[in-house]
C-alpha positions as CSV (number, residue, x, y, z in Angstrom):
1,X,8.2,48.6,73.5
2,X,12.0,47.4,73.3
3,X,13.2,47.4,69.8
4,X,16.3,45.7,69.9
5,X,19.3,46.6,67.2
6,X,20.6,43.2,67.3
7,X,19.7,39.3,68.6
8,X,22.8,37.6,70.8
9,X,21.8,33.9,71.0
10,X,22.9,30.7,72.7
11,X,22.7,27.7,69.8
12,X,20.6,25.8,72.3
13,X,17.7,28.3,72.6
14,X,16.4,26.4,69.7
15,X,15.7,23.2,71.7
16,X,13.6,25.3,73.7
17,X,9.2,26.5,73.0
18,X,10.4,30.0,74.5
19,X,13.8,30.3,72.4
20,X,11.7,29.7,69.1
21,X,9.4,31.8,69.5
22,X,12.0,34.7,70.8
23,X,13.7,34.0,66.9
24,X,10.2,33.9,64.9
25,X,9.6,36.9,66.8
26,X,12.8,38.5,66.2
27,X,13.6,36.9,62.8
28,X,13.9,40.3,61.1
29,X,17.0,41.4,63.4
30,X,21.0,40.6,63.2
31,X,21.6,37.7,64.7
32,X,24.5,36.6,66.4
33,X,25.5,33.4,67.5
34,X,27.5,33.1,71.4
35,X,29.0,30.1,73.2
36,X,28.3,31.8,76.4
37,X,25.8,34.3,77.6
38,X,28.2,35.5,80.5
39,X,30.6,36.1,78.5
40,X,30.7,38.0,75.4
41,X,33.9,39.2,74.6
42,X,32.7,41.9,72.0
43,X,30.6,43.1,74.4
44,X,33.8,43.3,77.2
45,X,35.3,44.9,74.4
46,X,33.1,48.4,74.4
47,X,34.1,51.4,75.7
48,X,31.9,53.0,78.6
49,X,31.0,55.7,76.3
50,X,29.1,52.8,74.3
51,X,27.4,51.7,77.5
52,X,24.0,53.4,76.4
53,X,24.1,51.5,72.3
54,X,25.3,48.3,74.2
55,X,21.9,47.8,75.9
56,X,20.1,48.2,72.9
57,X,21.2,44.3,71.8
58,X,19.2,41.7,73.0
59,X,20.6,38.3,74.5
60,X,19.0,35.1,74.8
61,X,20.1,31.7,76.3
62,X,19.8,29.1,79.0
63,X,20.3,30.0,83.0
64,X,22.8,27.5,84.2
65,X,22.2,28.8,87.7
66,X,19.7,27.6,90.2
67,X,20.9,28.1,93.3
68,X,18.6,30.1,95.7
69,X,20.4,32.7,98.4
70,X,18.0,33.2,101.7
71,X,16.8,36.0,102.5
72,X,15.8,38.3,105.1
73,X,13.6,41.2,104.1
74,X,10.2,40.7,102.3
75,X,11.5,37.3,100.8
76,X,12.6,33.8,102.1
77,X,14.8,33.3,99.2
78,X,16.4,35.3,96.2
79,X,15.7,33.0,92.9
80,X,17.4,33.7,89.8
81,X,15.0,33.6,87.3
82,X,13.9,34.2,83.5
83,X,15.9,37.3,82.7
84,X,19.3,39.3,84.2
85,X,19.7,43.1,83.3
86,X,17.3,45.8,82.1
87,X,16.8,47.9,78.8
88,X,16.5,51.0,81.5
89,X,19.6,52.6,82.4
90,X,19.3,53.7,86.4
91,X,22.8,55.3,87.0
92,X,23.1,53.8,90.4
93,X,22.0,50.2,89.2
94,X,23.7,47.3,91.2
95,X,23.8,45.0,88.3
96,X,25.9,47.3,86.3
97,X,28.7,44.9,88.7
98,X,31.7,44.3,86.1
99,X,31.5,46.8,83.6
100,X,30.0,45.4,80.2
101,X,29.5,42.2,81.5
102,X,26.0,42.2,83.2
103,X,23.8,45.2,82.5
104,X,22.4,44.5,79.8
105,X,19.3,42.5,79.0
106,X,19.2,38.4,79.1
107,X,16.7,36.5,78.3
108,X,17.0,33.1,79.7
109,X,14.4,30.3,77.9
110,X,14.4,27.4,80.2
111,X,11.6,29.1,82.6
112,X,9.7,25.5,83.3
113,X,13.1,23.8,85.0
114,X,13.2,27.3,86.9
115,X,9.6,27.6,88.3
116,X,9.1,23.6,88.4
117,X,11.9,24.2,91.2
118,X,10.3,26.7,92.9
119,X,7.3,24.9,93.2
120,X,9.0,21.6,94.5
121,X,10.5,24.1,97.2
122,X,7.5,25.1,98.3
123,X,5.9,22.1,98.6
124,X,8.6,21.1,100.4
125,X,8.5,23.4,103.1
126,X,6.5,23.1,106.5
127,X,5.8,26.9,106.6
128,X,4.7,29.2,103.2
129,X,7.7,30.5,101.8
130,X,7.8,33.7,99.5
131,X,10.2,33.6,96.4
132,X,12.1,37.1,95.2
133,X,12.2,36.3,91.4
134,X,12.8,40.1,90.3
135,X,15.8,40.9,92.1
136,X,18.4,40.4,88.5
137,X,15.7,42.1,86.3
138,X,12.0,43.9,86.0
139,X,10.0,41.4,85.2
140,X,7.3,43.6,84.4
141,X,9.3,45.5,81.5
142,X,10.8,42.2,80.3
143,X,7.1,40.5,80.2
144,X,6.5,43.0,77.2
145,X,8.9,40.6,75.5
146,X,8.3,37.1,76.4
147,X,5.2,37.7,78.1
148,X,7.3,35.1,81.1
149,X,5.2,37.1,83.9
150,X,1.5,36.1,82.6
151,X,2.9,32.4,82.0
152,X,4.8,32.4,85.8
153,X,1.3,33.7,87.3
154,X,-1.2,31.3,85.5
155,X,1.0,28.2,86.2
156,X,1.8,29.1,89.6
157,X,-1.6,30.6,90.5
158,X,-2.9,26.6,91.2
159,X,0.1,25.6,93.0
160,X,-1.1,24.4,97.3
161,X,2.2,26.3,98.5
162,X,4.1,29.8,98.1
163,X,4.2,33.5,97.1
164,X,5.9,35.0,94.2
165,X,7.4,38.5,94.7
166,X,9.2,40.9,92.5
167,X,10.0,44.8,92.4
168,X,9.5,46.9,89.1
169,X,10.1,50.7,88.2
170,X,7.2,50.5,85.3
171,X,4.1,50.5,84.3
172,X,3.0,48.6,82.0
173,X,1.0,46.1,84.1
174,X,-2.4,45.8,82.1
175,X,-2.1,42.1,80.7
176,X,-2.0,41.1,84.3
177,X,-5.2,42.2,85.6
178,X,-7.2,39.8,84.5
179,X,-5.3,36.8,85.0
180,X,-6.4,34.5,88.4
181,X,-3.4,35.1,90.3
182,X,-5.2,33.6,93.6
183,X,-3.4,36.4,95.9
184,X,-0.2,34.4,95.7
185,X,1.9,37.3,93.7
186,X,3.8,40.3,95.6
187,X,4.4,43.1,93.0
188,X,6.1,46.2,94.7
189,X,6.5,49.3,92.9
190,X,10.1,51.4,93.4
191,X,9.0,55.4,93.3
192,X,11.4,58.4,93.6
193,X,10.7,62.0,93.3
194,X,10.1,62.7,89.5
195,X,13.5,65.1,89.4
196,X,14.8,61.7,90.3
197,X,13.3,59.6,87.9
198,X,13.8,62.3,85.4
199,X,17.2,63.0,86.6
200,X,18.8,59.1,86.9
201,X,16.3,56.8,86.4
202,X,16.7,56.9,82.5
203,X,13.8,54.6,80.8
204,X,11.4,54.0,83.2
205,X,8.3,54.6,83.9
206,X,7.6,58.3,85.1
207,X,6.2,58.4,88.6
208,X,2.4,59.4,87.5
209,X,2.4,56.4,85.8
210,X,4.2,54.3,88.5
211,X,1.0,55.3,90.9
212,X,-1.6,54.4,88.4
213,X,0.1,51.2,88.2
214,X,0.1,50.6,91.5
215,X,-4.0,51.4,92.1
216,X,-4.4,48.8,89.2
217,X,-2.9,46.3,90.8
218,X,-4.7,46.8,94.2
219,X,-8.2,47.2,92.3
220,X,-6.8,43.7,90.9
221,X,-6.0,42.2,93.8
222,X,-2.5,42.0,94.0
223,X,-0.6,42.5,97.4
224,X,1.1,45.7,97.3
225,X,4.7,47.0,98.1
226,X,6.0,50.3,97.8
227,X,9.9,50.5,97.4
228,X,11.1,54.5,98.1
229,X,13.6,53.4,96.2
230,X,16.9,54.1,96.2
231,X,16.5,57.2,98.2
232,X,19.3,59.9,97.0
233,X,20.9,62.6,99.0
234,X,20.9,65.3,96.5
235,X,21.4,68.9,97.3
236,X,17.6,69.5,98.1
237,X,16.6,65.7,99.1
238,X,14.5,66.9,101.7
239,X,12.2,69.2,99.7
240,X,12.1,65.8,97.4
241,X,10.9,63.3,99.0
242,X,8.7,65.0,101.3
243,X,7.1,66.0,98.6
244,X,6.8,62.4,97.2
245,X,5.6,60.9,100.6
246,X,2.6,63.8,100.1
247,X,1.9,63.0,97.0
248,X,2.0,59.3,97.6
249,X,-0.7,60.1,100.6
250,X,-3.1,61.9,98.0
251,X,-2.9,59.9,94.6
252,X,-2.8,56.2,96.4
253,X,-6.4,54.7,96.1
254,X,-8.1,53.9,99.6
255,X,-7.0,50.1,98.7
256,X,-3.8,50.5,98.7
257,X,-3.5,52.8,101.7
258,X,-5.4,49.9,103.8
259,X,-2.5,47.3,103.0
260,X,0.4,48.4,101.4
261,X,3.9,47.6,103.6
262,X,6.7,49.8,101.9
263,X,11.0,49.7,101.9
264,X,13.1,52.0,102.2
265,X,16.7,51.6,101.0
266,X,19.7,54.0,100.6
267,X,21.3,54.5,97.6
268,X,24.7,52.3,97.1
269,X,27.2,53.2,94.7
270,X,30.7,52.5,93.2
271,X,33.9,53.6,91.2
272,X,32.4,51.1,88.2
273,X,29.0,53.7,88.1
274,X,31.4,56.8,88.6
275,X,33.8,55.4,85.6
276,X,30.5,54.4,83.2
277,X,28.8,57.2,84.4
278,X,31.1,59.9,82.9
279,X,31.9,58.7,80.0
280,X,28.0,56.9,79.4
281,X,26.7,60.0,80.2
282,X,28.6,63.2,80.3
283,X,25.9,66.2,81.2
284,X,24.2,64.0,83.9
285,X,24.2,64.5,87.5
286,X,27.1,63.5,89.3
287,X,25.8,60.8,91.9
288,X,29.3,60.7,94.2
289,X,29.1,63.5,97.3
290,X,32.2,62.8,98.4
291,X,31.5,64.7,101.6
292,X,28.3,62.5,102.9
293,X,29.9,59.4,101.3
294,X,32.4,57.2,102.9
295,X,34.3,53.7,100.8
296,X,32.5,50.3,101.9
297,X,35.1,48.2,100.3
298,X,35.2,46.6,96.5
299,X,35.2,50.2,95.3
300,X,31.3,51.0,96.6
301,X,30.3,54.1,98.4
302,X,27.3,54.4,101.1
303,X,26.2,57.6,103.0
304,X,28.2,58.0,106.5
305,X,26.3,56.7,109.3
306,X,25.9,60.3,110.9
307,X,24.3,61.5,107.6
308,X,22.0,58.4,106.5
309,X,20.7,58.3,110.2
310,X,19.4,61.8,110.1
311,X,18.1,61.2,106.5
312,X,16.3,57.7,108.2
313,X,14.6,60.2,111.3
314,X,13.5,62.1,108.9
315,X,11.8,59.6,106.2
316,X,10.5,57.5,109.3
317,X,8.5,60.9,110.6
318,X,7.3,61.6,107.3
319,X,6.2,58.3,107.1
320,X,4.1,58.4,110.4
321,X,2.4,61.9,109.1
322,X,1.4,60.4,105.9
323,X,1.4,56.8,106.3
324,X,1.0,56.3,110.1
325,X,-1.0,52.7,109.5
326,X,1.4,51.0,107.1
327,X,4.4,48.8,108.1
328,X,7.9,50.1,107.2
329,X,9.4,46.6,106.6
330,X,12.9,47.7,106.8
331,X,15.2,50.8,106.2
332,X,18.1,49.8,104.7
């Protein structure tokens, strides 16, 4: 459980059931009151050797931002939703996008005006539509804390129209078994190799427990995704993931094997991870391979096309050994 050093709030959480109960709950902490939870100047402030301490605060407001980006991949639209940032600290993670600005954890309180817009989307639309509402945080880690994911799924559950999707790297998924989630939630778990997870994925779920998760959730009736997620080029990648798609084949309950659809999706990364990375954490695996990686403008790095399209042959035959009737959605 996330035991936060300190409480960053927005005045206006107060006018809010969720923001109240975040303070009572939280009422033993320092607290400290922001105009602005974009923009916390002490935060800004920090040096990237900090980066680690940083996440250990806690911030709470109100999303001012409801606008919903289509998408293209297991989603109709990206929707931001009740929290931005993670506790976890993946060295290759996207949101860590402007240096201390946006990795660490927000809470946002004002989840009815989020999900009341969902819904009227939904209804709305002549065709079911499925709604990414992980793709800024794990809603499954921060659900420890608000408990947002059991309210989302029992007051979306009776809704005519929609899905509900999100992606998670933990385990903790036992208060949501029980609940009547009517088939209309996607959860899709992101695995890696556990030298990986060990390696990079610092405070997640390890991948034993990723897989238990998963069988849970099928036993429970949830529709199941499997991220391999983001797959790494390290020295002795092959030997890795091979070995995870095996493993995957053998500890995977029947259930899941019969309908899970999986993604694939390259690592990304970027001068801001190399610069944070460093200084965050000094004895840690050095993610850049300047000899498989080429620039892809804004400071990020991808693998070169030569190099990630061997890496995809090779995933997409492992695949068809292991998992020859499940849908690759997409490799990315």
């Amino acid at each position: 459980m996330f035991n936060p050093k300190a409480i960053y709030y927005e005045k206006n959480i107060e006018n809010y059931e969720l923001g109240r109960i975040l303070l009572e709950k939280y009422k033993d902490k320092p607290k400290i009151i922001i105009e602005n939870h974009n923009n916390i100047e002490e935060m800004r402030k920090k040096s990237n050797s900090e980066f680690a301490d940083m996440k250990r605060n806690l911030i709470i407001g109100i999303r001012k931002t409801h606008k919903f980006t289509e998408n293209h991949k297991t989603s109709d639209f990206l929707v931001p939703y009740t929290s931005s940032g993670c506790t976890a600290m993946c060295m290759y993670c996207y949101l860590v996008c402007n240096y201390n600005k946006c990795a660490y954890l927000r809470l946002f309180v004002n989840r009815e005006q989020m999900l009341e817009k969902i819904i009227k989307v939904a209804q709305k639309s002549e065709r079911e539509l499925t709604f990414e509402i992980g793709s800024n945080s794990d809603l499954i880690l921060e659900n420890m804390i608000t408990g947002n994911l059991i309210w989302t799924i029992e007051n979306f559950a009776n809704t005519q129209k929609g899905f509900l999707t999100l992606p998670t790297k933990f385990d903790m998924v036992d208060s949501i078994l029980d609940l009547n989630h009517k088939g209309k939630i996607i959860i899709r778990m992101s695995v890696n190799p556990s030298e990986i997870i060990n390696k990079v994925e610092f405070g997640t779920s390890r991948l034993n427990g990723r897989i238990e998760a998963i069988n849970k959730l099928a036993d429970a009736g949830y529709k199941i995704g499997i991220l391999i997620a983001p797959v790494i080029l390290v020295e002795n990648w092959q030997k890795l993931y091979s070995s995870l798609i095996k493993e995957l084949s053998v500890k995977l309950s029947d259930k899941v094997k019969k309908q899970a659809f999986f993604e694939i999706i390259f690592m990304t990364y970027s001068y801001v991870h190399t610069k944070i990375n460093e200084e965050a954490f000094p004895t840690a695996i050095n993610l850049y391979n300047k000899e498989i990686m080429t620039g892809r403008g804004n400071g990020k790095y991808a693998y070169k096309i030569n190099t990630r399209k061997e890496a995809e042959i090779f995933l997409r035959e492992k695949m068809k050994k292991y998992f020859p009737n499940n849908k690759i959605e997409y490799i990315v």
